[in-house]
N, C-alpha and C positions, 0 to 999 in steps of 0.2 A: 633332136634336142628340144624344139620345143612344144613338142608331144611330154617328152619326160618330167620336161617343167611342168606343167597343167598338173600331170598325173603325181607328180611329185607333191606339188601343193595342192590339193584334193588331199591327199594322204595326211600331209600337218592338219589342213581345216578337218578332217575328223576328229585326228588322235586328240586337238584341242577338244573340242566338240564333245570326246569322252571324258577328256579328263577334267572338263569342267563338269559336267551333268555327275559323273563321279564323286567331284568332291561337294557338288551341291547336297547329292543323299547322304554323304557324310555328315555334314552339319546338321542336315535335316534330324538325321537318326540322333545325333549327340546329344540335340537339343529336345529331343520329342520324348528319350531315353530320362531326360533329366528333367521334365515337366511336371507339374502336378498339375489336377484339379483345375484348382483355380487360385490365381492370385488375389481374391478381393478381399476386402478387410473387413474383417468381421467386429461385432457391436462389443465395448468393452466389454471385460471377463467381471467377474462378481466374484473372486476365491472365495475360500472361506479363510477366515485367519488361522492362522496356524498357532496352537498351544505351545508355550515355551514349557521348557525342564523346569521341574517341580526343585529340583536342584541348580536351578539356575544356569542348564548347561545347554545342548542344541534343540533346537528347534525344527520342528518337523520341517521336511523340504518341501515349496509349494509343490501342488498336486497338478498342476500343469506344465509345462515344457521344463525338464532340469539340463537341459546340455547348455554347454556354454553358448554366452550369446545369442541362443535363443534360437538363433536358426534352422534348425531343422524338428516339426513333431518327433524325438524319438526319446529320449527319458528311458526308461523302464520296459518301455512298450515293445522298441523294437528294435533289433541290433541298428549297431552305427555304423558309419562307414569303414571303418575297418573290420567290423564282422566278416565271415569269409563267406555270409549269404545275405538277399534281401527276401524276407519271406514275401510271398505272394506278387507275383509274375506277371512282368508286362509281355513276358512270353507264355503265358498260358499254362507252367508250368505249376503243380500242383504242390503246394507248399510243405503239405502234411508231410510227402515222405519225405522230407531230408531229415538229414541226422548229420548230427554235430561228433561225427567219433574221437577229435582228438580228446573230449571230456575223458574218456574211457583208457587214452593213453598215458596222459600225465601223471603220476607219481604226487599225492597228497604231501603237501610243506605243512612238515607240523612247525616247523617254526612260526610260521602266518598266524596272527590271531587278529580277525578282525570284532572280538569279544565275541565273552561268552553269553549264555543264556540267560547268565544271571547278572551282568553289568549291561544286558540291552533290556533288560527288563524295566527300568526307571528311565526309558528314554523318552518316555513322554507325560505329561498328565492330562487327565480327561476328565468327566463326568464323576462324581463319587460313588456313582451309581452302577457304573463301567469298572470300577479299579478293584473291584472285588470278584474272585472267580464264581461262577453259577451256583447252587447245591447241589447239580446233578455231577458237579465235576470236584467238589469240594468243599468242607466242613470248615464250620469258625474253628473247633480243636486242630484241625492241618493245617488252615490258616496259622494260628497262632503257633504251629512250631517248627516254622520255615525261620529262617535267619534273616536277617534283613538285608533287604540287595542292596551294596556297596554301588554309589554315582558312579554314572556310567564315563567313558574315556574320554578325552576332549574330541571334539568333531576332528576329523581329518582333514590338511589343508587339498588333497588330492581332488579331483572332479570326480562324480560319481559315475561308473560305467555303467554300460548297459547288463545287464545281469546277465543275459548270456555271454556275454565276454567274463563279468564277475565270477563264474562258474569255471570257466575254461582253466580259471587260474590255480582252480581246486583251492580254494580257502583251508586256511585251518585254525584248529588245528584239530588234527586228523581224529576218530572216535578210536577211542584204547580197543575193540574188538579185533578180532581176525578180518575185517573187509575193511579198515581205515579208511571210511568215510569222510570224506571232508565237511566243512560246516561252510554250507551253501548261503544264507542270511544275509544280506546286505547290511552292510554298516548300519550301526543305527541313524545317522543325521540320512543315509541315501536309500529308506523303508519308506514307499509309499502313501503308507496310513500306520499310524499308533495307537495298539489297543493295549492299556496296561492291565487289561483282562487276560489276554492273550501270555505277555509277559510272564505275569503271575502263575498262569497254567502252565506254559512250559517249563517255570523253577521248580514248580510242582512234580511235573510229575517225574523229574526225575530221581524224587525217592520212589515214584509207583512202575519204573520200569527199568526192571534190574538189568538189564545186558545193554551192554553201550553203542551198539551197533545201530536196535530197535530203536532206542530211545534219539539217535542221532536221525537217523529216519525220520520219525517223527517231527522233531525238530527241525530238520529242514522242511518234512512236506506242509504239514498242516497250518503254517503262517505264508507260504508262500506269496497267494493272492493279495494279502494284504500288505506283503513286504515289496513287491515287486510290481504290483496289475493294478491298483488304484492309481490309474494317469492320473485324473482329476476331477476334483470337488470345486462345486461351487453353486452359485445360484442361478435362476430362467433372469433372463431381462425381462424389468419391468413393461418396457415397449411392447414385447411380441408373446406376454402371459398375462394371466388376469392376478398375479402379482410379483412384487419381488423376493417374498420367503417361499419361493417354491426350489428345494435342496434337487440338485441333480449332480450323480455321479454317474462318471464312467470310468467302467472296469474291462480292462481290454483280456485276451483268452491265453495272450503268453508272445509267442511269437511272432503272431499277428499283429499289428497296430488297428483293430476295429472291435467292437464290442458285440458278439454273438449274446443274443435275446438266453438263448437255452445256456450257452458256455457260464454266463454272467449270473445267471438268477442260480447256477448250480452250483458255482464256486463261492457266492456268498450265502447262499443254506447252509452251505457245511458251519456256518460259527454262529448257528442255532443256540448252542448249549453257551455260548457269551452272550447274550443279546438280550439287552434288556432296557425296558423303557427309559428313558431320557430325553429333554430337549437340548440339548449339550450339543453345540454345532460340531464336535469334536469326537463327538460318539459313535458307536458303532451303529443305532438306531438311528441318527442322521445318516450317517453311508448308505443305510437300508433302503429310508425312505428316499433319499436321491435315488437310488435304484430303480425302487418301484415308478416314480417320476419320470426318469429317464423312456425306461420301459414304454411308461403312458404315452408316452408323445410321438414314441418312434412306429408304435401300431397304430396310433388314429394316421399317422404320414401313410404308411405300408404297412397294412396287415399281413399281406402275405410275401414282406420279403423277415427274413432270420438274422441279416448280421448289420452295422449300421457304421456312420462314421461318428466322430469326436462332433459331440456339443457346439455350435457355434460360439457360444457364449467361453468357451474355454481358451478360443484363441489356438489350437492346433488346426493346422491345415487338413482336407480330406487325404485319407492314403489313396493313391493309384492303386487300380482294383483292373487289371488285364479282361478279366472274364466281362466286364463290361462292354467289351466290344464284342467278342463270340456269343456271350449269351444274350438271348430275346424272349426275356418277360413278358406277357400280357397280361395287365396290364405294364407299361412301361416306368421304371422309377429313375428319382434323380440322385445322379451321382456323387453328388457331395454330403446328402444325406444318408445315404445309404450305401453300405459298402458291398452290399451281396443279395443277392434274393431268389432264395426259394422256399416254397411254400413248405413248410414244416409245422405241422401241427403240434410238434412238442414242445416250440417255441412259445406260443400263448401260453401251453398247459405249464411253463414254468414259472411264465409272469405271473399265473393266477398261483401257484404255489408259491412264491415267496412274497404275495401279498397275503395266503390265506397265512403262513409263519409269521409275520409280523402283528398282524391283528391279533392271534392267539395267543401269542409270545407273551405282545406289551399291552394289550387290551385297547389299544388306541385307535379305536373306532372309529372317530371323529378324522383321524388322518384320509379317510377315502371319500368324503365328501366334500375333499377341496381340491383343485386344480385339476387335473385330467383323467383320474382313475376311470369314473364311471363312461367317458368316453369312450375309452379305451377298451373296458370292459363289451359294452356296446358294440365295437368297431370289429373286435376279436368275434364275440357270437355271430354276429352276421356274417361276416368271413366265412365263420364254420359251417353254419348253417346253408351258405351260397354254394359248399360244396358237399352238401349231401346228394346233391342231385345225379339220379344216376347218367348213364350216356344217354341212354337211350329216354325216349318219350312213351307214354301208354299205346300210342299208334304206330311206334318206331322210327321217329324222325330222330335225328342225334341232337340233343340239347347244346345250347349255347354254354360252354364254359366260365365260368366266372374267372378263374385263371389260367394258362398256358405256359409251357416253358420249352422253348427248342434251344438247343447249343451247339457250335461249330466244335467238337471234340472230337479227341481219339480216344476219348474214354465212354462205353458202352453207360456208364453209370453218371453221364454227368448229362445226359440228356432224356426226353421223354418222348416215344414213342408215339404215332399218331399223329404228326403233325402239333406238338406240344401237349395232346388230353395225354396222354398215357395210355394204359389196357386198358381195354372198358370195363364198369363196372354197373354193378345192378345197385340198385335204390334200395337200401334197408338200415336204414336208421343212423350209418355209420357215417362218421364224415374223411372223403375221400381228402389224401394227403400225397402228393405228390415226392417228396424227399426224407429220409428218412433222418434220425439224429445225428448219422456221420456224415450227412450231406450227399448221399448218396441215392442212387433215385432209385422210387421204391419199384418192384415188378407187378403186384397187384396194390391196387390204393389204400385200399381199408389193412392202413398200418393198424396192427389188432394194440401192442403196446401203446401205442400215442393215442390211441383211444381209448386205451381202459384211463391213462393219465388225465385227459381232457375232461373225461365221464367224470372220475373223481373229483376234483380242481372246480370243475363247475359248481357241481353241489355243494364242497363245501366254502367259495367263493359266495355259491348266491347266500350265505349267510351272513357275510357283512353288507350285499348290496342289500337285504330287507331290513338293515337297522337306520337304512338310511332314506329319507325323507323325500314323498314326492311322487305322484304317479309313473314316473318313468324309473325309478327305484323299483316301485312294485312291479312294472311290466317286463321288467330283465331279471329281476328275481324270478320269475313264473318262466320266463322262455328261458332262462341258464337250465331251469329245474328241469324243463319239456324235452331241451336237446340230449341232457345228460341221462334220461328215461331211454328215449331213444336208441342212442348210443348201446346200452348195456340190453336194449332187444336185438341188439342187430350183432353182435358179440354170440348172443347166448344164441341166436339162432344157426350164424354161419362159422362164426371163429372158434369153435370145436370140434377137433376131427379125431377119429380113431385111428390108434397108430400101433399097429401089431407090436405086441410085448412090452409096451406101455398101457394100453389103454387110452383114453380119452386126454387129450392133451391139447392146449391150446396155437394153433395156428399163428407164425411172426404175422402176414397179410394174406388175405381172402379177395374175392371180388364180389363177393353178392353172387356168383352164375354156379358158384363150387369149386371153382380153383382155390388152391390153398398153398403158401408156399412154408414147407414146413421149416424152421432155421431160428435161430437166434444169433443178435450181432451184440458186441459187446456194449455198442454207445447206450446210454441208460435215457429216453424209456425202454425198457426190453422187458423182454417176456422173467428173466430172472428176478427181474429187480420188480416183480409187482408187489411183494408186501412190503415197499418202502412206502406205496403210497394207501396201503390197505386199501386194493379195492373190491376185496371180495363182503364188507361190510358197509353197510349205508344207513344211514337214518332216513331216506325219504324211498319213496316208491321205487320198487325192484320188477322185473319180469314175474310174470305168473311162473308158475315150475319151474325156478329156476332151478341147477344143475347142481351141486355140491364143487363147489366152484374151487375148496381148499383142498379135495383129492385131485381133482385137473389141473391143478397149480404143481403138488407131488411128482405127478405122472410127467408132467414139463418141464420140470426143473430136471428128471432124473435124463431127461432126452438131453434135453440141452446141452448138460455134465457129460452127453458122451460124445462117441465114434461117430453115433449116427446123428448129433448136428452137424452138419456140412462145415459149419465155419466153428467148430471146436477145434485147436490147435494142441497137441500134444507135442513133448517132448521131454528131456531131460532137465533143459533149465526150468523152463515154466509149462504149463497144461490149462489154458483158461480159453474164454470166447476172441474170437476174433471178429474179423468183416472184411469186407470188399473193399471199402476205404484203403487200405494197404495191404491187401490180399492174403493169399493163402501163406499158413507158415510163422505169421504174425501173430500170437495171442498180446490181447490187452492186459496189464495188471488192474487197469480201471475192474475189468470182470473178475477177478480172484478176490477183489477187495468185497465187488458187490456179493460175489457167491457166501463172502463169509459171511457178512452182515447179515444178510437173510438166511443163515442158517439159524440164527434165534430167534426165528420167528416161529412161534409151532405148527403155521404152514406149510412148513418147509419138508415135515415129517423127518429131518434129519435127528436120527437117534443119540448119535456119541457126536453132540455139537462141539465140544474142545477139540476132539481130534479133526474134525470139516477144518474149524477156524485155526487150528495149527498150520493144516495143509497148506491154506489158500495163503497164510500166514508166510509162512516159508518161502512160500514162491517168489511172491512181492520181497523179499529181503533177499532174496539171494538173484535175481536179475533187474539189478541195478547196474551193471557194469561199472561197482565200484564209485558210481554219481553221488550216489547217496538220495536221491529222488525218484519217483516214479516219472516212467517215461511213456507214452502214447501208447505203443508198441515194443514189444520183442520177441525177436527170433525164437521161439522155441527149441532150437539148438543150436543157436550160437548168441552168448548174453553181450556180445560186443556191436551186435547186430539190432539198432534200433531206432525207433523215431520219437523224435522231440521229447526233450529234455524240459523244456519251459511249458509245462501242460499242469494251471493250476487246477482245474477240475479234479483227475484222477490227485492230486496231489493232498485237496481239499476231503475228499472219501477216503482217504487214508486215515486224514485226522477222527472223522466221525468213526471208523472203526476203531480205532484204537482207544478212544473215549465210552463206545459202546461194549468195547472188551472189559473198560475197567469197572461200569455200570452192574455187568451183569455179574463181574467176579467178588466186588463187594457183597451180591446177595448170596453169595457160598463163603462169605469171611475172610473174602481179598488176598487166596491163594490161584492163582491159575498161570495163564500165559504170561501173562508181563513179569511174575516174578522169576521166569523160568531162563533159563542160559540157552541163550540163541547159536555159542558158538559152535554147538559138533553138527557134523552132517546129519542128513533125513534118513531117520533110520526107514526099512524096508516098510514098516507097515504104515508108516505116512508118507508113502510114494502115492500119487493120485494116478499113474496110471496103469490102473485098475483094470480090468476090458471093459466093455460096456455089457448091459444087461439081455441075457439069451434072448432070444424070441423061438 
C-alpha cells in the first residue's frame, strides 16, 4: 500500500507537470501567433487632405488604416479577419500560391450595383490639370462628345471591406457578354486614390471598345492599383527629414500588406499615358513623386533588400514577415523596416525607371535635387558596382562578398548555394544579382534581363543627375554612365549563345566561366519584354562590334514562344511563359499581355501583328475564370486553377495594352481589335499552339 501511494502520486505530480508545461506552450503559441513587430508608437502621421466631391458629395477615404476603429493595418491591403487566409506565413508558408477559388464559384448578381463607370467617374476632384484625359488617349472633339457624368450615389452607410472579400461577392452588375463578368471597383467613397483622369478614360472608352466582356476587363484591371493598393499618402516628419513637404506614398502589391520596390514602381508606370505635371497634393504627380520618395529612403536603409514595411509616419504597424526568422541576410536588416530581402537587381532598375518617367513625362527636374533622390541614386550604384566583383581573385583566393543570403527552406529556389555566394561567377562587367524578379533565386548570377534593364535605366537616369548641380552630381553621372558601358560589354561578350534552329539568341543567366542557362520566366525584366525598355538603342557609348542585337532579340523571342523554353506552358486554355515561382503547368497572362505589347515593336520581326495581338488577346480574356481580372497564374488546362486574384501589376499591363492597342489602331483609322466581337470562340488559325520551329 504504501509502495502504491508513492507510485501513485509520482504519476499525478507528472500528469500535473504535463499538463501544466502543456498548456503553458499554449498560451505561448496564441500569444506569439497573435504578435506583431512591435508595439511602439510611432511619430504623428502628416495625411494629405483629402479632396471633397466637386458635387459636394463623398470624399475620398484617408489613405491610412480604413477598418473600423482602427485596430488592426489592414484597409485594402490585406484581407481581414474573416478572409479564409492570411497572406504571408508565420509558418514559412509561401503566399504566392494560394488561390481564392470560391471567386470562380459563385454566380455573378446582376442585381448588385455598386455604380457604374460613369457615376464613379465624378467621385472626386483634383488638379485641372489631371481631370482632363492625356492626347495620347484622347482628343478635345471625344472629349467634347461624351455626355456629362451624372453625381455619383450617396456614400454607402456599410464599412468598406477588404477587396478581396469585395471580389468574393462578385459585384455587379454582371457585363452583358457571354462570360458575365462582374464589376470588381470598389465603391467609390472605399477607392484608394481618385484620379478623374482615370474616370474620364474609362467613360471613354467605352465608345472605343465594342464587346462588353473586354471592355469590363479592362475596367476592372486597369484602375485596380489605384482603386485598391494606395494604403497611404502622406508626408516625411519634419524631425527625421530635411523637410516637411517631402510626399511619400505607399503602395502595397495586392495581397501582401508590404510595398515590393519592383511590384510598386511597375504598377504605378502603367498610368504613364495619365500623368501629368501638377503640384496638386491630390494629383497623380504627387502619388508619383511620393513614390519615388518613398523608394529613396528605403534604398539608402537596404539597398539590397526588395520589399519594405508601411512608412512610420503613416501610423500602420509593421506586417509579420515568417521568413525573418529562416532566412539570413548579410548584411542583416531591420524588421520593422523592411519586410523582405533579397538582392534583386531589377528593384533599383525600377526606381530608376519610374524616376526617369516622371522627369520625361512632366519636365520637373528640379524635383531630384531635393530630399533623397541623389542618395539613393548613389546607394543603388555602389550596391551594384559592390557586386560586379567576380568569386574569385586574379590569384584565386574567393573574394569577400558584399552580400549573402542562406535560408532554412524546402524550397531549392528560396536559398543560395555556397554557403549564401551562390554559383561562382567570372568578373566581366556584369553585375551579379542573386534573386531573380519572381523572387526566386537565380542559378547563374549574371541575370542577362535585369541587366540589360539596369544598363538602360542608368543611362538614361544619369540624365537627370547631370542637370543637377555640384561635383558629386557630376561624379555619379560619369560612374552611372562607366557601370552602364560595362554592363552592355559583358552582355555582348558572354549573354549570347548559339542555339540550333534559332541562331544566336540571348541567354536568361550566364556566369562569366560559359554556363548559360537557356529559359525565359514570365516576371518582367525578361528576356521578352526587352523592347519595353529599348535597349538595343543608346545615345552614349556602345561596345566596339557590337552584334545586331534586333536579329538576336527575333531569334529569342521565337525560342521563348516555344516548346523548347523549358518554362513555356501550353495548353488549351492559355499558351504563355511561366516560372518556378509556381511551377510547371502554370502560364502567366502577365507574359501573353507582354508578348502582345512587344509585338509592335519592329523588333519583334513579328509580321501579321493583329493576329500575335489577338492571340495573346484571347488568352487573357478567356482565362479568367469568370473573375473578370487577371490573375498571377493559370493552369493551362484547367481555367479554375489559379493564383491570386489581387495582383495589380499584371492587372496595371493589361491597361497599357489595351491603351497601346487603341494608339496604334487610330494610325490605320481606328478599325481593329477593340472594335471587334470577342464573343465566338478561336477560330483554328488563332490557336497559338503552333509546334515550335524545326531544327
Amino acid at each position: 500500500m504504501p509502495a502504491f501511494t508513492v507510485l501513485n502520486g509520482n504519476i499525478q505530480t507528472r500528469r500535473a507537470r504535463v499538463l501544466a508545461i502543456t498548456l503553458v506552450i499554449i498560451v505561448f503559441l496564441f500569444f506569439f501567433n497573435n504578435s506583431r513587430l512591435s508595439d511602439r508608437t510611432y511619430l504623428a502621421s502628416t495625411p494629405i487632405t483629402q479632396s471633397s466631391n466637386i458635387n459636394g458629395g463623398t470624399k475620398q477615404p484617408p489613405q491610412a488604416n480604413q477598418d473600423k476603429d482602427k485596430e488592426l493595418p489592414i484597409a485594402h491591403g490585406e484581407p481581414d479577419a474573416s478572409a479564409d487566409k492570411l497572406k504571408a506565413d508565420a509558418d514559412g508558408q509561401d503566399s504566392y500560391r494560394n488561390k481564392d477559388g470560391e471567386l470562380a464559384k459563385q454566380p455573378a448578381d446582376a442585381s448588385r450595383s455598386p455604380g457604374s463607370s460613369a457615376s464613379s467617374s465624378a467621385s472626386s476632384s483634383s488638379s485641372s490639370a489631371e481631370s482632363k484625359a492625356p492626347s495620347s488617349s484622347s482628343s478635345a472633339a471625344a472629349a467634347a462628345a461624351q455626355p456629362p457624368s451624372p453625381p455619383p450615389p450617396p456614400p454607402s452607410s456599410e464599412p468598406c471591406p477588404s477587396f478581396e472579400n469585395w471580389m468574393r461577392t462578385r459585384p455587379g452588375p454582371a457585363s452583358e457578354g457571354k462570360r458575365k463578368f462582374p464589376l470588381n471597383r470598389p465603391r467609390p467613397e472605399c477607392r484608394t486614390f481618385h484620379s478623374p483622369a482615370m474616370e474620364s478614360l474609362i467613360t471613354r472608352m467605352k465608345s472605343v471598345i465594342k464587346d462588353p466582356d473586354l471592355y469590363r476587363l479592362f475596367e476592372n484591371a486597369y484602375p485596380m492599383t489605384l482603386d485598391s493598393m494606395v494604403k497611404w499618402r502622406g508626408y516625411a516628419n519634419a524631425s527625421t527629414d530635411a523637410s516637411s513637404d517631402m510626399e511619400l506614398t505607399y503602395v502595397i502589391t495586392g495581397d501582401i500588406d508590404a510595398m515590393w520596390l519592383r511590384d510598386s514602381a511597375s504598377q504605378v508606370y502603367s498610368y504613364l499615358p495619365l500623368l501629368e505635371a501638377s503640384d496638386d497634393k491630390d494629383s497623380l504627380a504627387s502619388l508619383w513623386r511620393g513614390l519615388i520618395n518613398a523608394h529613396s529612403r528605403y534604398i539608402v536603409i537596404s539597398p539590397y533588400c526588395h520589399a519594405f514595411q508601411p512608412p512610420p509616419e503613416s501610423g500602420i504597424r509593421p506586417t509579420h514577415n515568417g521568413a525573418y526568422v529562416h532566412n539570413h541576410p548579410m548584411p542583416a536588416y531591420d524588421p520593422e523596416k523592411v519586410f523582405d530581402c533579397k538582392w534583386e537587381l531589377d528593384s533599383l532598375a525600377s526606381f530608376l525607371q519610374l524616376s526617369v518617367a516622371y522627369a520625361e513625362k512632366t519636365g520637373d527636374w528640379r524635383f531630384f535635387g531635393r530630399h533623397a533622390w541623389v542618395d539613393a541614386v548613389e546607394a543603388a550604384v555602389d550596391a551594384a558596382g559592390a557586386m560586379r566583383l567576380g568569386t574569385y581573385s586574379k590569384d584565386g583566393k574567393v573574394e569577400k562578398s558584399a552580400w549573402t543570403f542562406t535560408g532554412w527552406t524546402n524550397r531549392g529556389s528560396e536559398t543560395l548555394t555556397n554557403d549564401g555566394l551562390g554559383n561562382p561567377i567570372r568578373e566581366n562587367g556584369m553585375v551579379r544579382t542573386a534573386f531573380r524578379p519572381s523572387d526566386d533565386a537565380c542559378i547563374f548570377q549574371f541575370l542577362v534581363p535585369a541587366n540589360m534593364m539596369w544598363a538602360k535605366y542608368l543611362e538614361s537616369a544619369s540624365e537627370i543627375m547631370a542637370k543637377l548641380d555640384g561635383d558629386r552630381a557630376r561624379n555619379l553621372t560619369a560612374a552611372m554612365r562607366e557601370q552602364a558601358f560595362g554592363i552592355r560589354q559583358g552582355i555582348d561578350r558572354d549573354a549570347i549563345v548559339y542555339r540550333p534552329g534559332y541562331g544566336d539568341i540571348f541567354a536568361y543567366e550566364v556566369d562569366g566561366f560559359g554556363g548559360a542557362n537557356l529559359m525565359d520566366d514570365a516576371n518582367v525584366p525578361s528576356l521578352l519584354a526587352m523592347p519595353l525598355w529599348d535597349f538595343t538603342r543608346s545615345k552614349f557609348k556602345l561596345p566596339a562590334g557590337k552584334r545586331d542585337y534586333a536579329e538576336v532579340y527575333r531569334n529569342t523571342r521565337k525560342y521563348v514562344l516555344s516548346d523548347d523554353n523549358s518554362y513555356f506552358m501550353r495548353g488549351p486554355v492559355i499558351s504563355a511563359v511561366g516560372g518556378p515561382h509556381v511551377g510547371p503547368g502554370k502560364a502567366w497572362p502577365m507574359a501573353a499581355v507582354i508578348a502582345a505589347m512587344t509585338a509592335y515593336d519592329p523588333i519583334s520581326g513579328v509580321k501579321d501583328v493583329e493576329k500575335e495581338v489577338e492571340e495573346q488577346l484571347r488568352m487573357v480574356l478567356d482565362s479568367t475564370a469568370g473573375t473578370g481580372v487577371l490573375h498571377e497564374s493559370v493552369n493551362s488546362w484547367k481555367e479554375s486553377d489559379w493564383t491570386r486574384a489581387w495582383f495589380g501589376w499584371a492587372n496595371g499591363l493589361f491597361g497599357e495594352l489595351v491603351l497601346k492597342m487603341e494608339a496604334e489602331e487610330k494610325k490605320k483609322g481606328g478599325k481593329g481589335l477593340l472594335a471587334k466581337d470577342w464573343q465566338g470562340d478561336a477560330s483554328a488559325s488563332t490557336s497559338p499552339a503552333a509546334p515550335p520551329p524545326s531544327r
